[in-house]
C-alpha positions, -999 to 999 in steps of 0.1 A, spaced: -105 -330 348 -75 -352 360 -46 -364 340 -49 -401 328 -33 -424 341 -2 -437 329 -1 -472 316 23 -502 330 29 -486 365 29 -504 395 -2 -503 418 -9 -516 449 -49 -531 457 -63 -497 462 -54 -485 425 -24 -461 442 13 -455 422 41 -475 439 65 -458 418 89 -465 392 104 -506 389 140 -505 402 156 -517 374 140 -481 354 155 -460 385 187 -476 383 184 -474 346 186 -433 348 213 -430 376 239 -450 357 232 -432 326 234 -395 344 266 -412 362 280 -426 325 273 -389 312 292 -372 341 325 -395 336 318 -427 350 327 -460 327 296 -480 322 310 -509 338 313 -490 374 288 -463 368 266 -491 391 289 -483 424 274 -462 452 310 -445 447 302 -429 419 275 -408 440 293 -379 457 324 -357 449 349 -376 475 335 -417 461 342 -399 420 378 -389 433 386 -419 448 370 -439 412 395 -414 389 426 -421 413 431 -388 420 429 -399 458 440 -426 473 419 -453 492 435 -440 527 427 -405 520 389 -412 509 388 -434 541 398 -398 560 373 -377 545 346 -400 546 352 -404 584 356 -365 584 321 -361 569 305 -385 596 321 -366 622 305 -334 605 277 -346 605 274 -361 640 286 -330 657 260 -305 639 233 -329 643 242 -327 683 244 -293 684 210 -284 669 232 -269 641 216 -270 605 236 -284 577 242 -259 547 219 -283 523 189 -307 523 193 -341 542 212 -367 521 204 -407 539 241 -404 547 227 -372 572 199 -389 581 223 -422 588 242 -406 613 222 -381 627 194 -407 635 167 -387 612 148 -359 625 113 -378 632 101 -383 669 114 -375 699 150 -379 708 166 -387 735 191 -363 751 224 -376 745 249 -382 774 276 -349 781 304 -377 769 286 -382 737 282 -345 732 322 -341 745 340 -367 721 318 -351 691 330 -318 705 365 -328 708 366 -349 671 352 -319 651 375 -294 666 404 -318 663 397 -320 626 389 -282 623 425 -275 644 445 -300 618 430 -285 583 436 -250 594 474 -259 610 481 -279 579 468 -249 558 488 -222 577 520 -248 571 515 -247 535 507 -210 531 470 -217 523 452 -200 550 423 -215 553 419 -231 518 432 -264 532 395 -269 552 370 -254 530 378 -274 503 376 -304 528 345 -294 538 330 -282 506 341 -317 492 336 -344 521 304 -322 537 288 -301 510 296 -326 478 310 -298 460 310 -307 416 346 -325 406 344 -304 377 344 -268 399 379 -282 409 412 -265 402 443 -282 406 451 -260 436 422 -272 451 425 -306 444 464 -303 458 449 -287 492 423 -311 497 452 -342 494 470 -324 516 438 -324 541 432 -353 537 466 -369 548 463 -346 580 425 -358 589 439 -395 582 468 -388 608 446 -368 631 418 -391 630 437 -426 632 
């Protein structure tokens, strides 16, 4: 025996699900957003999504700084995806964005490609650890970059340490990267 079908859902000619209306979906993201901090007014903006868009929404970055660890995260991305490296977590669109998705062939990229994605991750890797070693943070200074801008780590598993190292980051990937 199957389950019944549920009533007032979508269904194309063929008598097949097309999923939830938009305006339901959209319904439950702003209210999960609303409950995790987000003022119902804004809780609509894509920002309001990931670690480094909520830290820009609460001011507790500024807009130059969310710029740099956006850019960081693309760069991330770009150079894993080139190197047949796996990223720590399931593909997000943003992955999928940058990485050109992982259906069909691809072609083999060109050795500059590979070389300025080479040369832009290790610049930003060189500039979180320097900036760490300068402040006495080890390497602090680029995991929480990376756990934030990469891995989406929770605002609320933030310390105020960590939140000071990753603003410090974040100025050096803006310098480094501009």
């Amino acid at each position: 025996m199957s389950r019944p079908r549920k009533a007032n859902v979508r269904r194309d000619a063929t008598g097949k699900s097309r999923g939830e209306p938009r305006d339901v979906v959209c319904g439950v993201v702003v209210a999960q957003r609303v409950r995790a901090g987000a003022p119902p007014k804004d809780a609509h903006s894509h920002l309001w999504g990931f670690t480094l868009g909520i830290l820009r929404c609460l001011s507790q970055i500024t807009e130059d700084q969310y710029e740099a660890g956006y850019e960081y995260a693309e760069v991330v991305h770009r150079h894993n995806s080139l190197m047949g490296l796996s990223m720590p977590f399931p593909k997000s669109p943003s992955t999928i964005m940058v990485s050109g998705g992982n259906g069909g062939e691809r072609k083999e990229p060109d050795d500059n490609t590979v070389w300025d994605a080479r040369r832009k991750f290790s610049q930003c890797r060189r500039v979180l650890l320097e900036t760490g070693m300068a402040l006495g943070a080890g390497s602090f200074v680029n995991r929480i970059a990376y756990e934030v801008c990469v891995e989406n780590r929770g605002v609320d598993t933030l310390s105020p340490a960590d939140h000071q190292n990753l603003r410090f980051g974040l100025n050096a990937l803006g310098k480094a990267l501009r």
